[in-house]
Structures are given as C-alpha cells and as structure tokens.
C-alpha positions in Angstrom: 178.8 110.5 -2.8 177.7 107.4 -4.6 173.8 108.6 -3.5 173.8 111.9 -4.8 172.5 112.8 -8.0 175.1 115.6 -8.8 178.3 117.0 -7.3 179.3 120.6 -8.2 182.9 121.8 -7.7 184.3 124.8 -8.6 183.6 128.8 -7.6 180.4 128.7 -6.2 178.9 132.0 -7.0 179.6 131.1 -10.6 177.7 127.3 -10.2 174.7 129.0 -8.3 174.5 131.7 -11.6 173.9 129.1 -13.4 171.1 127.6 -11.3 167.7 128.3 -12.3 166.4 130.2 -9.2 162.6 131.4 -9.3 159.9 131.5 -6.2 160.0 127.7 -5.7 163.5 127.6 -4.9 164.5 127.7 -1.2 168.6 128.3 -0.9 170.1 127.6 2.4 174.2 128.5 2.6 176.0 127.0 5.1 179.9 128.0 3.3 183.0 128.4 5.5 184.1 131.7 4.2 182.1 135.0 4.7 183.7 136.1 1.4 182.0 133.4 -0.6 178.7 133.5 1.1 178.5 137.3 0.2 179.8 136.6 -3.8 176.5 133.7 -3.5 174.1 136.6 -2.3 175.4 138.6 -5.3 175.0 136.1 -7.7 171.2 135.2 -6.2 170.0 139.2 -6.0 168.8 139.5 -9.0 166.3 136.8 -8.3 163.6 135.8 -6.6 164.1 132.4 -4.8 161.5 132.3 -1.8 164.0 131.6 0.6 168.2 132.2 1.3 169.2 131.3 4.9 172.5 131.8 5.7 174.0 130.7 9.1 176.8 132.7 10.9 177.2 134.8 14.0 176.2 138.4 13.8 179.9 139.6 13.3 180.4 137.1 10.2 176.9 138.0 8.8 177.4 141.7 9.6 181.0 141.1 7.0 178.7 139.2 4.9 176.4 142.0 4.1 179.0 144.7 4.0 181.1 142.8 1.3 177.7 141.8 -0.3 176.8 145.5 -0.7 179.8 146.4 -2.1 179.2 144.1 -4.6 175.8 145.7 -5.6 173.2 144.0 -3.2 170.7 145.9 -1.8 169.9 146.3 1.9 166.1 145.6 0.6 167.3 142.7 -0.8 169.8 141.6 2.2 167.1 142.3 4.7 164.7 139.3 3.3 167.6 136.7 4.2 166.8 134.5 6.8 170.0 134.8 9.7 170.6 133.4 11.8 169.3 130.1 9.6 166.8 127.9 11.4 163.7 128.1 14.3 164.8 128.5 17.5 164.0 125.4 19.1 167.1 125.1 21.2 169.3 122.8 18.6 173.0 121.8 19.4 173.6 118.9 16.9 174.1 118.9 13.5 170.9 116.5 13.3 168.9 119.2 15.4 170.2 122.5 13.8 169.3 120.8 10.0 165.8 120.3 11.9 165.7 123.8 13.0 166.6 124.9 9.2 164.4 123.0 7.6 161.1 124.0 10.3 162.1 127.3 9.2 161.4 126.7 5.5 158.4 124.9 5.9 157.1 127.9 7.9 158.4 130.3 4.8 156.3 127.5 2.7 153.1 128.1 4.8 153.2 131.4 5.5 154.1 131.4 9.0 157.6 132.8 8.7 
C-alpha cells in the first residue's frame, strides 16, 4: 500500500487501544470475525468516538454484542452502534455500500442520524 500513510498489523483490539479516540473520531469495522469485532467494541467502550458502525447480519451482530458483554460492554453503550453500517439507499457494490457508509456518517456529522 505504497499510498497509504500507515499500515497496522497485529491484534486489533490492542492497535485500536492505542488509538486516540475522542468525539471527532468516527470508527467504522468491517473485520471478518465476530470475535474480533466484539474484543474492538471492548477496547473502544470506554470512550467516546462519535461514531462505530459495524456491518454484519443480525445473527453475527446479535454474537457480536453477546461476546462484547461478556467482556464488560454495556448494552447503553452497544445500543449507540450504528448496525447494520450504512443508509439504506439500496447499495450492492463494494463502491455503493462504502457510499452508503460514509452518507451515514455525514448524517451522524450533521445531526441527521
């Protein structure tokens, strides 16, 4: 990723601990395992980032939360993510469905969400 201005590896949870997160920062978690998107909400609970979107079905969010409360999240907390990620506006391509993401956080921005 010649173009990018960082690349992260490593356990996830433990590289977003170390992000500064505060009300400017908008999280969107698109992860292929339900068992690391729940360790990400753990590690982001505790803070206040003005938006988490995470995308799944109902069944994988509905794992997502349940592992996430056992590791100490609150349903307060777990009820302010945004899921399924994204408007509505019918999207079926990758192009369309980071459109649909990315409409939904500028509506978070104004207000409107």
């Amino acid at each position: 990723f010649p173009w990018a201005e960082a690349c992260i590896t490593g356990n996830l949870a433990e590289e977003v601990a170390r992000f500064p997160v505060g009300p400017e920062t908008y999280v969107v978690m698109v992860t292929p395992h339900y068992t690391g998107d729940a360790d990400v909400l753990a590690a982001l609970a505790n803070r206040s980032p003005a938006y988490v979107g995470l995308i799944g079905s109902r069944r994988r969010t509905a794992l997502t939360f349940a592992r996430a409360k056992d590791l100490g999240v609150s349903e307060a907390w777990l009820e302010k993510v945004h899921t399924p990620i994204g408007l509505d506006i019918g999207a079926e391509t990758p192009r369309e469905i980071a459109v649909s993401i990315l409409a939904e956080i500028i509506a978070v921005q104004r207000g409107k969400a």
